[in-house]
N, C-alpha and C positions, 0 to 999 in steps of 0.2 A: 758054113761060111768060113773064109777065111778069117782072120786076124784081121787084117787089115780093112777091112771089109767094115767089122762090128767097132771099130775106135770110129771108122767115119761115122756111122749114124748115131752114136753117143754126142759126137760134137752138133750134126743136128740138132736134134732131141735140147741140147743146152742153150742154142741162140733162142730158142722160141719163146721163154721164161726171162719173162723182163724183171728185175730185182729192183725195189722200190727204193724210188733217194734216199740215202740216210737225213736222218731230220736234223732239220736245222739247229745250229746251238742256242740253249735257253738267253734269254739277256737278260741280265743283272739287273734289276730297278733301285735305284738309289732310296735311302729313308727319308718319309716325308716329313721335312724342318716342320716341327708345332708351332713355331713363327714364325713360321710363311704369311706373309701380308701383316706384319703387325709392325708398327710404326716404332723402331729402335728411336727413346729419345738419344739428346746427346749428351756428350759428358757435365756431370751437375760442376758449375765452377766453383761451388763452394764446399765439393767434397777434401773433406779433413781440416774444413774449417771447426772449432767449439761456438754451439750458437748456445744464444745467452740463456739461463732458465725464464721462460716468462712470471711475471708479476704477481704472484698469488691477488686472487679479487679480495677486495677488501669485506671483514665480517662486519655485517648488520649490527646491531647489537640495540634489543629491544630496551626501552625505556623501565625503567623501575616499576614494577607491581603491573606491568604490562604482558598478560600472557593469551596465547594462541585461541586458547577456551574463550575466553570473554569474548570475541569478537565473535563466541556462535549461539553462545548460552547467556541466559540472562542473570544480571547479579546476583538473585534471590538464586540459583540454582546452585550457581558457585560457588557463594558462601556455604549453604546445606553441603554440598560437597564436600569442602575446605574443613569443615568443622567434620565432618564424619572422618575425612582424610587423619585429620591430625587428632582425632580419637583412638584409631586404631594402630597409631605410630607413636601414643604415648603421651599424646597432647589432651589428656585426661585434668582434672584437677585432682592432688595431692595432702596429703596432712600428716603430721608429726606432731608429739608431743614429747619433749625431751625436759630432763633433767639435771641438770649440767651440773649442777653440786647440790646435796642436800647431806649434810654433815654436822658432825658434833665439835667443836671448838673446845679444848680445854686448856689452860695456861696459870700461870700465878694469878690475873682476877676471877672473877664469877665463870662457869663453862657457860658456851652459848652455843645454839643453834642457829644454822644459819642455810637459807636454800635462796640457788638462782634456779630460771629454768625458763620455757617458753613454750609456746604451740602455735601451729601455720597452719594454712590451709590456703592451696592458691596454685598454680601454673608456673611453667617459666617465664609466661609476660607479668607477672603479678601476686602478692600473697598477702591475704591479711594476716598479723602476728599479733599474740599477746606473749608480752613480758611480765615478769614477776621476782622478784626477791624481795629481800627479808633477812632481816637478823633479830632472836630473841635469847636475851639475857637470862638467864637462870635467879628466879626473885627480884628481878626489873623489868619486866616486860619486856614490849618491843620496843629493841632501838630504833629501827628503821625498819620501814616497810613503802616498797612502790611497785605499783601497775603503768603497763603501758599497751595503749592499745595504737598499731601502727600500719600503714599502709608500706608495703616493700614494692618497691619495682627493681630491672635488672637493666644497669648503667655501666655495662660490658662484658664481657664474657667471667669476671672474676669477682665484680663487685656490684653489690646493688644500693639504693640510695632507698632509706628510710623516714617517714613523714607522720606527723600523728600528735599521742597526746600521754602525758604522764599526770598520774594521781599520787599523790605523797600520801601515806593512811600515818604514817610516823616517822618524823618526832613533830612534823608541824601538817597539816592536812590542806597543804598547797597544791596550784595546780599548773604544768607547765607544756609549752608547746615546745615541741621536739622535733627535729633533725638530723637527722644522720647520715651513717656509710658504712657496714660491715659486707665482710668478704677475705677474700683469698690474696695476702701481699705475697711475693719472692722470698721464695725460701720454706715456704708451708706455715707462714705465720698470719692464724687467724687474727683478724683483725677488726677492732671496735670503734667508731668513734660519735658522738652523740653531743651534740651543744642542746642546752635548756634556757628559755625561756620564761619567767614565772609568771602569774597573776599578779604580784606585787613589781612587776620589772627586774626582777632579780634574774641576774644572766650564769650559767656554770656549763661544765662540761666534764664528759667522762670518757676518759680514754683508756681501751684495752687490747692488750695482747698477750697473745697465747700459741703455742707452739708444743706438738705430742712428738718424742722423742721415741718410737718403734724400735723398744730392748728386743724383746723375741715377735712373736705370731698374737701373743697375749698380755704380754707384758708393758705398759706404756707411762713411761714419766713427759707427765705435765710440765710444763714452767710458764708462769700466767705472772703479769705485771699489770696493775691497775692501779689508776690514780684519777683523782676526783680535784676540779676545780671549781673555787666558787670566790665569790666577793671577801666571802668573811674566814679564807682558810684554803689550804689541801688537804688532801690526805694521799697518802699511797699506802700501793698492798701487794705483796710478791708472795707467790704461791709457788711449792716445789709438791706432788700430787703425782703419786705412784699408783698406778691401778693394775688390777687383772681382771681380763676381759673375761669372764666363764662361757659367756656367749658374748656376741657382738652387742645388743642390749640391754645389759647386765655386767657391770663390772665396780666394782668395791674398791676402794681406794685408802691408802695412808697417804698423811703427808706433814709440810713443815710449812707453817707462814706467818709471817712477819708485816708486822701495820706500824705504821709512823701519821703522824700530825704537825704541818706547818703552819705556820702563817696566826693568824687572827683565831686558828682553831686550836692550834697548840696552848694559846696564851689562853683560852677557856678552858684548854683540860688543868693547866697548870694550878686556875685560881679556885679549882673544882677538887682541886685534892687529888686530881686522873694523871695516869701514867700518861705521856706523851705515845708513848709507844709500846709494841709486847710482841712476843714470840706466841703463838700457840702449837697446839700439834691435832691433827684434824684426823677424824675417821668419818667417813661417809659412802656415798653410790651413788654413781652416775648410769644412767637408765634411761630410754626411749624406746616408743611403739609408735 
């Protein structure tokens, strides 16, 4: 065949072959809004206003000795409770026997012995106490000698009020109703004070103070001021009393003190032949378990 010939039936050969549409172009689909169909409100009119704190509610506040328990358990429970509660928190009852001077007196008259002291037994709502001192002359006996037996309660956090009864053994064997207030005054000064009563109406009173001055860990000066008031006289008594502690209950003491007589009692020491007044110098121990 020619040339010419074989191009023609190529170009046949290509009409019969139909070539398929190019495909359409993809279309873009927009992203579907997550609030589509959801109700925009409008603008709040009161944004960047300050709105006010509201009110706090007011607190309830239960009545006195009014608690949650009671109203499910019956008294008899909640006292057993209360009482078991306040056992194992210390609300035990308590006792002490102390010694507060038991010492030798020696000076220009006769030496004397002389001891105060006391013992309790009781709670912090309450405590029975005995008191005790005494003074005995070396070849005169006893000059004085009293007991007291007292009801304590606690008439603030510092001080409690004392109630009861004193027995006189010496110099006259009188008997008197007693009153008081010891406890903790400003400043760390123990503080005494006791008005009497007698069987015969005879009225007196005794008032004390005392104050420990902490030299070292061990070391402690006293300075004790008492004075005695009665119908027929005073007296006072200043005590200066150095001790070392060896232990916290056990501690041994020197000291200096000094007695005067006023009133209606002086003028009996006077017609008695008695010093008004004296110096002594004292060694003793103070001691409690």
């Amino acid at each position: 065949m020619s040339a010419a010939l074989l191009i023609a039936l190529a170009l046949l050969q290509h009409e019969h072959h139909q070539m398929p549409p190019p495909p359409a172009p993809a279309q873009q689909t927009a992203p579907v809004d997550p609030h589509a169909g959801h109700h925009v409100p409008a603008a709040d009119p009161h944004a960047g206003h300050a709105m006010p704190e509201p009110a706090a509610p007011p607190v309830a506040v239960s009545p006195a000795g009014d608690h949650a328990a009671d109203r499910l358990f019956s008294p008899a429970s909640m006292a057993a409770a209360r009482a078991t509660l306040a056992g194992e928190h210390g609300g035990g009852a308590y006792w002490m026997v102390l010694a507060e001077q038991a010492e030798l007196r020696t000076g220009k008259g006769p030496d004397a012995a002389a001891f105060e002291g006391e013992a309790w037994i009781g709670n912090d709502a309450g405590r029975w106490v005995l008191k005790a001192r005494g003074e005995h002359g070396r070849g005169e006996g006893w000059e004085t000698g009293e007991l007291q037996a007292l009801r304590s309660w606690p008439i603030g956090p510092y001080f409690d009020a004392q109630a009861g009864l004193r027995q006189d053994i010496e110099p006259k064997g009188r008997t008197y109703a007693t009153l008081g207030v010891e406890g903790l005054a400003p400043y760390w000064i123990e503080t005494k004070a006791a008005a009497f009563l007698s069987d015969r109406g005879d009225l007196s009173a005794r008032l004390e103070a005392a104050h420990d001055l902490r030299l070292t860990g061990r070391l402690v000066l006293q300075t004790k001021v008492e004075t005695y008031l009665a119908e027929d006289g005073q007296e006072a008594e200043l005590g200066l009393r150095l001790r070392y502690a060896i232990t916290p209950e056990f501690a041994p003491y020197v000291g200096l003190l000094r007695h005067r007589a006023f009133g209606d009692e002086a003028d009996h020491a006077r017609a008695a032949g008695e010093r008004v007044g004296g110096s002594s110098l004292v060694v003793g121990l103070r001691a409690w378990f």
